[in-house]
N, C-alpha and C positions, 0 to 999 in steps of 0.2 A: 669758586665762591669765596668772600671773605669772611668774616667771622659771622657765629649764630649766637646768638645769647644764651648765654649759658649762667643758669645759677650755683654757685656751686658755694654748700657752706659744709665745711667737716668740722662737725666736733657732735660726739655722743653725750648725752648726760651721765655724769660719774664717771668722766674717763680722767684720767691726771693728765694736762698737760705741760709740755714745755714751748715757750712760744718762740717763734722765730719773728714774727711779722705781723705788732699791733699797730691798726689803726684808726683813731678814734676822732682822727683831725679838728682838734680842740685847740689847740695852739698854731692853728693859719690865720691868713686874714683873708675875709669873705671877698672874694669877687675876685682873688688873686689864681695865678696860674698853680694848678696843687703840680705837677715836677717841679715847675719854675723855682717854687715857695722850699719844695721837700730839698731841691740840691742845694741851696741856700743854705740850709738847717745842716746839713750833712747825709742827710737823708736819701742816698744815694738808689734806693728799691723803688724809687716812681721814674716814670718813664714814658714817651709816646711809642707808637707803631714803630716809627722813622728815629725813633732816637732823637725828637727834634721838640726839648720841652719851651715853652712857652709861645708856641707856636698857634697854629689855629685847630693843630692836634690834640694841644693840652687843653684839661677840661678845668674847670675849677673849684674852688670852696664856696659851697650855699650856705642859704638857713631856710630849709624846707623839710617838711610842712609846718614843725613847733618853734623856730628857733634855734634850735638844735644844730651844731657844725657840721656838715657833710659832704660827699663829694656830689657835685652836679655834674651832669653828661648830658649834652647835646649833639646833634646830630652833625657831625665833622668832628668830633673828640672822638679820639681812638690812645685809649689810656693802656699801660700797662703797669703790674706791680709785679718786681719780681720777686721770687720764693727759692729760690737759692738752687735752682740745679739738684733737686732732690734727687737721686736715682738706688736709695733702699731706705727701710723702715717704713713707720704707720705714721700717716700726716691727717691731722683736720683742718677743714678751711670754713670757717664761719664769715657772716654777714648778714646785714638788713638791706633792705632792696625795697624802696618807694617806686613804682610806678603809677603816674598820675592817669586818668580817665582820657580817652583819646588820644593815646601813644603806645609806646612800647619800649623795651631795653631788651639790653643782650649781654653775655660773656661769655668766655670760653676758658680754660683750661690749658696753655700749649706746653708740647710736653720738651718742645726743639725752638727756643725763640731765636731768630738771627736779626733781627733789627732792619731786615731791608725788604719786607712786604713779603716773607718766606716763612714757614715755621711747619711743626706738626701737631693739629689739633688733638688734644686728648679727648676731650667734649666739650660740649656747647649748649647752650640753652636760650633760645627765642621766646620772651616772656612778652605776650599780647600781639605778635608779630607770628609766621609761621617761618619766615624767609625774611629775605631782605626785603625790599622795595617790591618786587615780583609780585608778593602774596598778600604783598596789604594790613593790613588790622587784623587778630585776632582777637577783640576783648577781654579778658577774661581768660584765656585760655594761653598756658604755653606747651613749648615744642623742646623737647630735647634730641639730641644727638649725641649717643653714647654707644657703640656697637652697632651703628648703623643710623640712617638718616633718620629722625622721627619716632625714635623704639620706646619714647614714653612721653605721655602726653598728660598734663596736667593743669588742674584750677587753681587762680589767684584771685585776691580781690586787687583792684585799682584804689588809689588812695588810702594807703595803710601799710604801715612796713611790714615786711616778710622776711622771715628768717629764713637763709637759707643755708643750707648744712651738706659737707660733701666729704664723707670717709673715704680715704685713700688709701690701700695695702701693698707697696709697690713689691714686698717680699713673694705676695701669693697672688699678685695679680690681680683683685678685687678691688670693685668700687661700689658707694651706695652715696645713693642723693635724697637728702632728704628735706621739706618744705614744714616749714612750722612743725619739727619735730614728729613727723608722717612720711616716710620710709614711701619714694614714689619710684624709685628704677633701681637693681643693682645689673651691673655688669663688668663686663671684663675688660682692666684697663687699661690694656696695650692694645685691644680691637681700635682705641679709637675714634674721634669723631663718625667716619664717615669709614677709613682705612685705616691701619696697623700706624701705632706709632711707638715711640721709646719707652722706655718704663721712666721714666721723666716726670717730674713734678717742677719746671724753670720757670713759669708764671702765669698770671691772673688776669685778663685781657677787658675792659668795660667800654662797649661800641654801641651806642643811638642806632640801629639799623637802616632807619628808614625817616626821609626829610619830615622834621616837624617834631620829631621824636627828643623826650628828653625825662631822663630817669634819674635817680638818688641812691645813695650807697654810704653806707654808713658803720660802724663798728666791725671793721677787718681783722681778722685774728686767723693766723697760720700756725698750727702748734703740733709737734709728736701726739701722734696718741698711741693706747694700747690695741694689742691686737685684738680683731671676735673671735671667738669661739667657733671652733667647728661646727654647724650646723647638722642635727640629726632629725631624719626626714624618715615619716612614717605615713601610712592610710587605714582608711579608716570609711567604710569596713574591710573584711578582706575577701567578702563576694560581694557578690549585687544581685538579686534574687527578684525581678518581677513578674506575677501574674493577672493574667488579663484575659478577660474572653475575646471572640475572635471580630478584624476590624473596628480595634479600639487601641487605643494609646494611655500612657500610664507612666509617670516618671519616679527616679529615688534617687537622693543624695550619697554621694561618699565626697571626702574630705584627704585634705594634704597638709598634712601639719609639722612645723616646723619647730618640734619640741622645745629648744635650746634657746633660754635667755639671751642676750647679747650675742647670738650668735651671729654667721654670715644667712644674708637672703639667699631663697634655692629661686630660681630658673626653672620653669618643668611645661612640659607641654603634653597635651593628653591624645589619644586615639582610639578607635574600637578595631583588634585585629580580628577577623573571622573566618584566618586559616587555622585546620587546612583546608581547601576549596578544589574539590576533584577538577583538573583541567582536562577539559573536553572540545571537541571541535567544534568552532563556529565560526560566523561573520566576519568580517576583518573591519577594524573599524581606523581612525585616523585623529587623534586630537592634537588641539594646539590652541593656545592664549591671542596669537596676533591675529590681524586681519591679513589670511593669506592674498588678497587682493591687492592689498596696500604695498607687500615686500615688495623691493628692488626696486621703489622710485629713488632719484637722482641724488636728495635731501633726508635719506631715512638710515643715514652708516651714520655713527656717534664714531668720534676720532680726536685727537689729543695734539697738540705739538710734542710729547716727546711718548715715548715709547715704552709700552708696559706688557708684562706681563699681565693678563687678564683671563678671570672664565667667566660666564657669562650663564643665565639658567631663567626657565622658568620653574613655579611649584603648582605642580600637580593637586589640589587640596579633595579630599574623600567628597565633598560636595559637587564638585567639577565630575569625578568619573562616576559617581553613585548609576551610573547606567550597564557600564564596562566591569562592578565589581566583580571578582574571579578569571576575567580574562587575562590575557600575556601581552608584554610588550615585548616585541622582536625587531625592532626598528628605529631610529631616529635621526633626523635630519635638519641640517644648519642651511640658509640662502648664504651665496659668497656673491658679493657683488661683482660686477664684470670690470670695474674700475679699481677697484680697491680690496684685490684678494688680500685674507694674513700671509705674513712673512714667512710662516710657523707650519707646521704640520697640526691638524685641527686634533684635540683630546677630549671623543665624548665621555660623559659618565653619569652615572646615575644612584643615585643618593636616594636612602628611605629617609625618614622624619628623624630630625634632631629633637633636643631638648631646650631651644629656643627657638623662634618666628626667623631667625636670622642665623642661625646655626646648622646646615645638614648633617643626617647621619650618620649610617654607618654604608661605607661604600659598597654599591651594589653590583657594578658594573663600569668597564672601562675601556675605549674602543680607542685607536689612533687611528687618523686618516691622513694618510701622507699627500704635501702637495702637489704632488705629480697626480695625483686623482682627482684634484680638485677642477669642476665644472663651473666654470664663472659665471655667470648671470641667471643661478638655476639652484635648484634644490640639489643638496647634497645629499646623498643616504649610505647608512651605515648598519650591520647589522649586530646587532647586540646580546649577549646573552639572556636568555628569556628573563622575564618579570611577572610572577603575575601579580594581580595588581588587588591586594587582601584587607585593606585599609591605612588609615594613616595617609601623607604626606609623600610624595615621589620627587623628589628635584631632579630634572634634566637637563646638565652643562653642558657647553662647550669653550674648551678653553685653548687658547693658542698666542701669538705672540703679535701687539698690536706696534707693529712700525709709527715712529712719530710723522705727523702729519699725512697719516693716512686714516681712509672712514672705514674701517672690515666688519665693526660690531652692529651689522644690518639689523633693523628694527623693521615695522612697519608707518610709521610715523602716526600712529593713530593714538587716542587715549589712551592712557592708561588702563588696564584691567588688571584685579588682582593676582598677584602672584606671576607676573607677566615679565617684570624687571628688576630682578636679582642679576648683581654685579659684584664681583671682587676682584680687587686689584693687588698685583704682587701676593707680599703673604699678609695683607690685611684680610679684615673683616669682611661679613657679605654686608651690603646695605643695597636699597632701593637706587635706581637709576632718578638724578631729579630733572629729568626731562622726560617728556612724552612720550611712549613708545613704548613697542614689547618685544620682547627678541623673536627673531624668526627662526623659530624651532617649532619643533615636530615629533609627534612618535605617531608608532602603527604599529598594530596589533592585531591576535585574533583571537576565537576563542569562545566557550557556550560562556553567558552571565551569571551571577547570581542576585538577591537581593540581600540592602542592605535593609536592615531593621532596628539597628538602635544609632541615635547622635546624642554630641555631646553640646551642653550649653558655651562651651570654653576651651579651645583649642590652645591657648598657652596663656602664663601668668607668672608672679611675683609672690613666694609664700615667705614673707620677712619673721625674723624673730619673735616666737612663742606666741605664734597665730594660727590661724590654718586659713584654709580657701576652699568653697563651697561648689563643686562639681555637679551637674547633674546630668542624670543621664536618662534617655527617654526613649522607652519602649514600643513599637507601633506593632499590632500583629495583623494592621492590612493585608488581604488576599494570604495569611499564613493558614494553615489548618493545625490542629488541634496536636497538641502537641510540646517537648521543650528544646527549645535551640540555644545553643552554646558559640561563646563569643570571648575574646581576655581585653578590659580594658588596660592599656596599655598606658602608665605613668613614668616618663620619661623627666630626670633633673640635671641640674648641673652640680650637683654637689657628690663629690666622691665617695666609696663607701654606699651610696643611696641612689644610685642613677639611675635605676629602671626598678619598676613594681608591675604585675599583671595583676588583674584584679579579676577571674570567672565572674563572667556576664553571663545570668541564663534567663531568657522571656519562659517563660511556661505561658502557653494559651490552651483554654478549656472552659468551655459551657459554665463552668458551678467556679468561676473566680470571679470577683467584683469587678464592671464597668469601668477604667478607671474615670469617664467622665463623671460618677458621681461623687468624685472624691473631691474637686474644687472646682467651682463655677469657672469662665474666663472672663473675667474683667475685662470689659472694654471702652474704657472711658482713661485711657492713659492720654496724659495731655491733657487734661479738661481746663476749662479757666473759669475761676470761679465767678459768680453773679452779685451784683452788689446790692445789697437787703437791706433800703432805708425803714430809719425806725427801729431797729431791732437792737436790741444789746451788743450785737456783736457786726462788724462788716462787712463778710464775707461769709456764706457758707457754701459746702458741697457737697452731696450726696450720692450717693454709689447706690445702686440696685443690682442685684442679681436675685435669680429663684429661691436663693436660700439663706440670704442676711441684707441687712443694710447697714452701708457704713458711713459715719459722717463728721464731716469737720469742719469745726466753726472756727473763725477769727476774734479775735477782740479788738476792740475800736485801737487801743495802741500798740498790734500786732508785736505780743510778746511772745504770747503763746496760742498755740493750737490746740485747742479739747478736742478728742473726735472719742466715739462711741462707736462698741464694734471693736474690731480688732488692732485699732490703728497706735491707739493709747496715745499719751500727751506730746507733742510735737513742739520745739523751740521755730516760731519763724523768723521772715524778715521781710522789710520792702521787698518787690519784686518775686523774682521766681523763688520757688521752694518743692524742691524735691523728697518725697516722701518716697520708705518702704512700708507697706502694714501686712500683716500674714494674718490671711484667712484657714478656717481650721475647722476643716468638712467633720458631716456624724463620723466618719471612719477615725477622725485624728489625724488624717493626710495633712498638712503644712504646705500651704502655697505663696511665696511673694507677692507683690504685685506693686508697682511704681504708681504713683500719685504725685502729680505736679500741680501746684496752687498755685497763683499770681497775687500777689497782695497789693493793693494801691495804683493796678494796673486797668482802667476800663479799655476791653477788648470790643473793639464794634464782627459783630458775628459775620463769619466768613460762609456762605453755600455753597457747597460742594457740586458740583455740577455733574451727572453720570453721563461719562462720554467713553469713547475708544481713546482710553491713553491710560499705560500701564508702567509703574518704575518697578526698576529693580537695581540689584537688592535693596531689600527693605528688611531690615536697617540697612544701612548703609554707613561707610567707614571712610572711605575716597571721590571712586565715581559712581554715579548716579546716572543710569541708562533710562534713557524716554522711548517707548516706543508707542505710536501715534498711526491714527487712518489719516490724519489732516499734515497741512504744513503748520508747522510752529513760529508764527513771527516773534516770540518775546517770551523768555521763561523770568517769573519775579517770584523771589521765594521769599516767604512773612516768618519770622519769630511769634511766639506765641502770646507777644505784646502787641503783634500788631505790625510790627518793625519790618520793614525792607531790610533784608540782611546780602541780596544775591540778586540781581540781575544781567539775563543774556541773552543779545540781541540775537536772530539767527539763529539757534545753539544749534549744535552735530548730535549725533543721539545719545553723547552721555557729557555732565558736567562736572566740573572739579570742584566738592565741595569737601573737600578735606581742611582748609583756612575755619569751616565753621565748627560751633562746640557742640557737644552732646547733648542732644533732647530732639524735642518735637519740630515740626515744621509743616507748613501749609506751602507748596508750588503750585502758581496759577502760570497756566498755559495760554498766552496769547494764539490766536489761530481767526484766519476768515470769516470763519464758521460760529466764533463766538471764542467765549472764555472757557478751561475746564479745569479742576481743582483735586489736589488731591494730597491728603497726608504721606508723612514719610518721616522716618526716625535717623537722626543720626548718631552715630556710634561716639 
């Protein structure tokens, strides 16, 4: 893949620095080649891909969108700016970044540039694009790569410059990205774009991704800065205590707070453990992510021209086994193809939950399978030191040694499904596979069950400097009897000194404890679009009902602001969509969120919901999106909450790739013989 767009601007407020590399292209001349123009000058830090300036590589000097001097980028400009071969101290890299409405840009980071289509990405960031040309448009929405493919995703506006901000620590390894002074990814920055690279800082990369494409860049500045603060990481509280009577549900908050002003951001990801778990005999059971049907067609080995070291995994997530929880795993299995065995002696393993989505834990298990036992066109099995299986995250490898211009890393060539295609290469980083497919792996088990009783809202996240991050955790004491059951939420970070917290989780269930349904109604009117109210003082309004309040929020004719009544309190909006949180606040003083999306200036003509046999999942939803249907499906068309065609597919297979779209609401109408059928669905 060639480059992602990447934003990258480093510099923190109140840091001193020293500059190596301003640029404010105030003294070019418009419509000239900016290398062509800089080696002229003496200016010898601009540069193309190929080393080849004035070319059709080099991009040029605009006056976009005030007048104003800057650089333009069009689609075949593939620009570089070099940063001197950093490789220690603390660097900031700032910028403004104009992308216009119906395009997109990109940069990257490389940390190895060679001038001849070669290099090693450090990170990259796709701003309105997910990908190249592949994925199309993302409006509004970009894509980073930084520890892996995709690991932070975030909102821009089109037509408006954007500051973007990219702390660099080559000393201690650390990076943080940040978008109009709002702290949106840290991570570790030798993982990498995609795979491990240098601790390198050699240049600044701006590439149009995709035909049509063309963006603006403007006030460059590369300077030392000082270093953060060690980050100290605390929670809050230090039990979690819910009661509830029996066959009911009941949630509560604890918190992960990141004490330290200018500190480093922590990495943490959360789980509920609820060992120990007496292991007892039972059923033998079998799971796995691919479609065992699908392995070992002709087209489904992923292979390289040159030769890697590789392991290969999928993640087990507590959702997946909540059926198997307390059982053991004593088995696991890789397909070798009959064409294309590894080189290698196969090395399974098995990994608990790390402290990132993209990081495993701590090693749980490690099997070698020599090739002389290797059965080509079949499942391989191996037997592994038991597991059982008590919450949290399980990763299960297979690593071995991928000969160039061979296909050994067998998939099933079907959709993606979560947690299906974890890959790491050499001693890089783990990231996602960006092709189709899930590795063909396997475990087997046996073993009596238990159940699980509490989840968490938030399996991993970002607690940035002198903030915290709001956890919750939710009790069910379905089919429990009376009585109190113990559990340790488990908070897992990346910051030393602070890397794991347990937190005692205990449900007490009993007759004489409060309902928790009485403590907040469920809102369900998320997504709604408001109604247009001629005559009236104000444009829009919208009203929320439940049993026990009503909330409401009006517009004014010049949509400045939002009044609402109720818990919502005064609201700034704008043209278009507008996302609201407001907290309702039951007799008890329970505290509930609830999301509220308003349309301003948008008339929605109403969509009916048609009740048929057709069910998605999951719902929300983050990537794929699985249809399962009694009908044939000739044509899936999915609407934005404007009304907007955002996704059409002719034919579709029974899940679709909608990871390209942004976070909210969505209506999917189902073409079929038999008629139309409709149904909402949220995406992540």
């Amino acid at each position: 893949m060639k480059k992602v767009l990447l934003l990258m601007v480093c510099a923190l407020m109140g840091f001193a620095l020293n500059a190596q590399v301003s640029e404010d292209f105030s003294d070019y001349n418009v419509d000239g080649k900016l290398a062509q123009q800089a080696q002229a000058m003496g200016r010898d830090y601009w540069t193309t891909w190929t080393n080849a300036p004035g070319t059709a590589e080099d991009g040029v000097v605009g006056e976009q969108p005030a007048g104003n001097k800057c650089g333009k980028f069009t689609y075949g400009n593939d620009q570089i700016l070099k940063l001197g071969q950093k490789n220690s101290g603390v660097w900031e890299c700032s910028m403004k970044v104009f992308i216009p409405t119906g395009t997109c840009g990109y940069f990257n980071i490389q940390a190895n540039f060679t001038g001849d289509q070669t290099g090693s990405w450090a990170f990259e960031v796709y701003m309105g694009c997910k990908t190249s040309s592949d994925h199309g448009l993302t409006p509004g929405v970009a894509y980073m790569h930084a520890g892996g493919q995709n690991s932070a995703t975030f909102n821009f506006e089109h037509n408006t410059w954007i500051d973007v901000r990219a702390y660099i620590d080559l000393d201690e390894d650390e990076a943080v990205m940040y978008i109009n002074d709002v702290s949106v990814h840290s991570w570790t920055y030798s993982a990498g774009a995609n795979s491990a690279c240098p601790l390198v800082i050699d240049c600044l990369n701006l590439f149009p991704p995709i035909a049509g494409s063309t963006f603006y860049v403007d006030d460059i500045d590369f300077a030392e800065a000082t270093a953060l603060l060690p980050a100290i990481i605390s929670v809050d509280p230090e039990e979690v205590v819910i009661e509830l009577p029996q066959d009911n549900t009941k949630n509560a908050p604890f918190y992960i707070i990141n004490e330290e002003e200018g500190s480093s951001a922590a990495r943490w990801s959360t789980y509920i453990d609820y060992s120990p778990i007496a292991i007892e005999a039972g059923p033998n059971f079998d799971l796995y992510l691919c479609d065992i049907y699908s392995v070992g067609c002709s087209t489904c080995g992923i292979g390289s021209d040159d030769g890697y070291d590789r392991e290969i995994g999928m993640k087990l997530r507590p959702e997946f086994y909540k059926e198997k929880l307390g059982s053991v795993l004593k088995k696991v299995a890789f397909y070798i193809f009959a064409a294309h065995s590894p080189a290698s002696n196969l090395t399974f393993r098995v990994y608990g939950q790390g402290p990132a989505e993209n990081m495993p834990g701590e090693l749980l298990t490690e099997v070698a399978y020599p090739t002389s036992s290797f059965i080509s066109g079949d499942w391989n099995w191996v037997d592994i030191d038991p597991i059982q299986l008590t919450g949290g995250e399980y990763w299960v490898t297979v690593a071995m040694y991928q000969t160039a211009g061979t296909y050994p890393l067998s998939t099933d060539g079907a959709s993606t499904v979560e947690g299906g295609n974890w890959i790491k290469t050499g001693t890089g980083g783990w990231g996602r596979l960006s092709l189709d497919g899930n590795w063909a792996i396997r475990v087997e088990g046996d073993g009596k069950t238990s159940k699980a009783w509490g989840t968490l809202d938030q399996a991993y996240g970002i607690t940035f400097a002198a903030t915290e991050s709001e956890i919750k955790v939710t009790a069910n004491s379905t089919g429990f009897d009376d009585g109190e059951y113990t559990a340790n939420i488990v908070v897992l970070t990346t910051v030393e000194d602070y890397d794991r917290f347990d937190i005692p989780f205990t449900m007490k269930v009993g007759e004489n404890f409060e309902s928790g349904d009485t403590s907040v109604d469920e809102v369900t009117v998320d997504g709604i679009v408001a109604d247009e109210q001629v005559g009236m003082p104000y444009d829009y309004r919208v009203t929320i009902h439940t049993d026990k309040y009503t909330a409401e929020i009006a517009v004014t004719p010049h949509h400045e602001k939002a009044t609402v009544k109720g818990e919502i309190g005064e609201q700034t909006i704008k043209q278009g969509a507008n996302d609201f949180v407001f907290t309702v606040v039951a007799e008890d003083g329970t505290e509930e969120d609830y999301n509220l999306r308003v349309m301003a200036d948008i008339k929605v003509e109403a969509i009916s919901e048609i009740t048929n046999e057709m069910s998605l999942y999951p719902n929300p939803v983050s990537d794929y999106l699985y249809i399962k249907a009694d009908v044939v499906i000739e044509q899936v068309t999915i609407y934005d909450l404007a009304g907007k065609v955002v996704k059409q597919v002719k034919q579709p297979a029974n899940s679709i790739d909608l990871s390209e779209l942004a976070s909210g609401f969505y209506m999917l109408k189902a073409a079929t013989p038999q008629g139309e059928m409709m149904q909402k669905f949220i995406k992540e």
